[in-house]
C-alpha positions in Angstrom: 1.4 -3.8 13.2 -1.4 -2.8 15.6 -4.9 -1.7 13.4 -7.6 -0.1 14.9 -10.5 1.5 13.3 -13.3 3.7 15.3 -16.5 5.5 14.6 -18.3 8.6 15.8 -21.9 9.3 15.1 -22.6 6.2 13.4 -21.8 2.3 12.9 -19.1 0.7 10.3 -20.5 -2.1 8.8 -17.6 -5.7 8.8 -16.9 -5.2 4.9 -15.6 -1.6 5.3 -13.5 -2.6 8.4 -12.4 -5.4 6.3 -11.6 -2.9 3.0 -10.2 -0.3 5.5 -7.8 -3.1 7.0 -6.8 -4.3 4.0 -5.5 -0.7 2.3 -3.8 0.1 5.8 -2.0 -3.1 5.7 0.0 -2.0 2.9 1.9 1.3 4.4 4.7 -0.3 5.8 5.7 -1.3 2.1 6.4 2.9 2.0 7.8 3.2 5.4 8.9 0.3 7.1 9.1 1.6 11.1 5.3 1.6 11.1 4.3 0.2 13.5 0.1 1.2 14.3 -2.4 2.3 12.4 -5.6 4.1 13.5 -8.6 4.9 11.5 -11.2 7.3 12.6 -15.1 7.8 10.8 -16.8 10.3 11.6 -20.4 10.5 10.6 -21.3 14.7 10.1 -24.8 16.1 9.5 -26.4 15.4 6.0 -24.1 12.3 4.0 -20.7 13.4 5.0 -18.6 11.6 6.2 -14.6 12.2 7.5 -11.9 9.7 7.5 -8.8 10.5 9.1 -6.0 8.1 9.0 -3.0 8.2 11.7 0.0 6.1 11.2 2.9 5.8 13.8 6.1 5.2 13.7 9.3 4.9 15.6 11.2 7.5 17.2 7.5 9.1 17.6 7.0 10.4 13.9 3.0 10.8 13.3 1.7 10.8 10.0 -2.1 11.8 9.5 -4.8 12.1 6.2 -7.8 12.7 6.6 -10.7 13.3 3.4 -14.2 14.3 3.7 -16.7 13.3 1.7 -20.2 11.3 0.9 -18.7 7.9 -0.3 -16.8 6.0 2.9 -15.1 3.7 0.5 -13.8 6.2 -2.0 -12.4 8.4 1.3 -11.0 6.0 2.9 -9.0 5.2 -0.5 -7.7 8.6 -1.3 -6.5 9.2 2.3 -4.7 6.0 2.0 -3.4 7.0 -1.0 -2.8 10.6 0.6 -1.0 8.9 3.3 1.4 6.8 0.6 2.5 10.1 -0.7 3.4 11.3 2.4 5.3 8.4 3.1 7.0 8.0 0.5 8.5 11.7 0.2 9.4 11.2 4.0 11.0 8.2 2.8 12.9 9.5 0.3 14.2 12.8 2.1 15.6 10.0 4.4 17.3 8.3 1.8 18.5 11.3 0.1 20.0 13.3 3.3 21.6 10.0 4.7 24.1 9.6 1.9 24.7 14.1 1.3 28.5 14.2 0.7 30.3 16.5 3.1 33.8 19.1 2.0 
């Protein structure tokens, strides 16, 4: 899985690369045809700050989160966790419309 994270309007120290890495790395356990993940920070005026998360998978599906708020660690975990709901309701309308019995 290709990661990459990138900032706008300010620097990202190592451990939150690291931390944002590691919470990434666990999507494809909720879909399993991703296959890049990009992270975004965005540094706005006063202590915001934006993360949006874009995962891609095959056949060109796009999934994006993105949370705004003053704590980069907390925002980067609740669009992950965003991004695992998504997922996994993709997931399972998948599942669900592959095996819909037909009269």
């Amino acid at each position: 899985m290709l990661f990459t994270i990138s900032a706008k309007h300010m620097d990202v120290p190592d451990d939150v690369k690291n931390h944002a890495e590691e919470k990434t790395a666990k999507l494809p356990r909720y879909y399993s045809s991703i296959n890049q993940v990009e992270v975004i920070i965005e540094g706005n005026k006063g202590n915001n700050v934006t993360v949006e998360i874009i995962a891609r998978a095959e056949h060109n599906k796009v999934f994006v989160a993105t949370q705004v708020g003053d704590n980069l660690i907390a925002c980067i975990d609740l669009a992950v966790h965003k991004l695992e709901g998504r997922l996994r309701r993709t997931k399972g309308k998948e599942r669900d419309n592959k095996h819909k019995e037909t009269a």
